[in-house]
N, C-alpha and C positions, 0 to 999 in steps of 0.2 A: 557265297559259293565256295569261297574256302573249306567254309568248314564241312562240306561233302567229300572234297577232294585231298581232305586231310588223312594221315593212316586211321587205319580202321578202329584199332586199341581205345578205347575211350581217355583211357590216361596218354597214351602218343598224342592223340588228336589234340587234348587240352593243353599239353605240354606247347605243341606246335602253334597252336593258336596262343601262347601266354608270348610265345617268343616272337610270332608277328607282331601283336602289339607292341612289344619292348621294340624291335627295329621301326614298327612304324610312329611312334610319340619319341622316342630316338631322334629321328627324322623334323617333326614337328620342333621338338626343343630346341633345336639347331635353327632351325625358321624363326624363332620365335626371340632366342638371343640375336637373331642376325636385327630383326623389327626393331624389337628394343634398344639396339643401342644407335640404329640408322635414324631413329624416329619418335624420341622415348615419351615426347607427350601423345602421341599417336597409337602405342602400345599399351600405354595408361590408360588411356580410350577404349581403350579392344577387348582386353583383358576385364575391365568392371559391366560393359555389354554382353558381354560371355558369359560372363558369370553371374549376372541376372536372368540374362536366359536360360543357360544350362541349369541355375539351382531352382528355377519355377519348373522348369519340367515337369519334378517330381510331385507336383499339386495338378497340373492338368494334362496330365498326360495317362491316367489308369485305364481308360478306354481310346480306341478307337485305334488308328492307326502309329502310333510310335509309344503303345501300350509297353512295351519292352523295354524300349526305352528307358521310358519314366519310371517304369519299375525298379531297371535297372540303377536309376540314380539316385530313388529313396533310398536301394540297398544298401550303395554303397554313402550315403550321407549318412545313414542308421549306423555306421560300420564306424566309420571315421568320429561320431560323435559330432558334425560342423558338415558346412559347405562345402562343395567343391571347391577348387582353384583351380581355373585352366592352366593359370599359369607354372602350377606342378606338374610335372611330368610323373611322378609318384601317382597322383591323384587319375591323370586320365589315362594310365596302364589299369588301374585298380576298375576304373570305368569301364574300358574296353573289356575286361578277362571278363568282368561281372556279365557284360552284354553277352559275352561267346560263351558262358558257363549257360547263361538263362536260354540263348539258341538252344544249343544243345539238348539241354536238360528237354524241351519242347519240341526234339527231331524237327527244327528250322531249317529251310535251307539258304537263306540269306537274309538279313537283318529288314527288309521293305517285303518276305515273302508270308507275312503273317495268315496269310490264306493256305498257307503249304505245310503250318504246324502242326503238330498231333497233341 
């Protein structure tokens, strides 16, 4: 929904949506050092189930309902040359912009509205 009630400017809009991401994985990083250092074989844990999730995505996800998704995560694995790491904050900005450029680029209105793309 954001990115409807973003400015109108196509480069405002991206810019705008580049900088939610950064506040929101900002946010997450801080969460994420707080886990790891309260819990660090428990974050060891989280962090290699993540990331077998998140890097299968992009092998079954080209249809159906988080098509974008998974596209989105080839993209940016194709980009980076390697897998994601959730555990980068680098990595899952790169992810989000990727998701908000491909909305857009498909006049989306919210990342689950894949019935409302053009």
């Amino acid at each position: 929904m954001l990115l409807k009630q973003a400015p109108t400017s196509g480069a405002m809009r991206a810019a705008t949506n580049a900088w939610l991401v950064g506040q929101e994985q900002g946010f997450v990083q801080t969460q994420l050092n707080a886990f790891q250092k309260r819990d660090p074989g428990g974050y060891a844990t989280a962090m290699q189930e993540l990331n077998q999730g998140l890097n299968n995505m992009s092998s079954f996800s080209r249809t159906g309902p988080d098509r974008i998704f998974g596209g989105a995560v080839a993209e940016v694995q194709q980009r980076l040359g390697r897998n994601l790491d959730f555990r980068n904050q680098a990595d899952r900005q790169t992810l989000g912009n990727q998701i908000n450029s491909d909305l857009l680029l498909k006049n989306c209105t919210g990342t689950r509205a894949y019935g409302a793309c053009q």
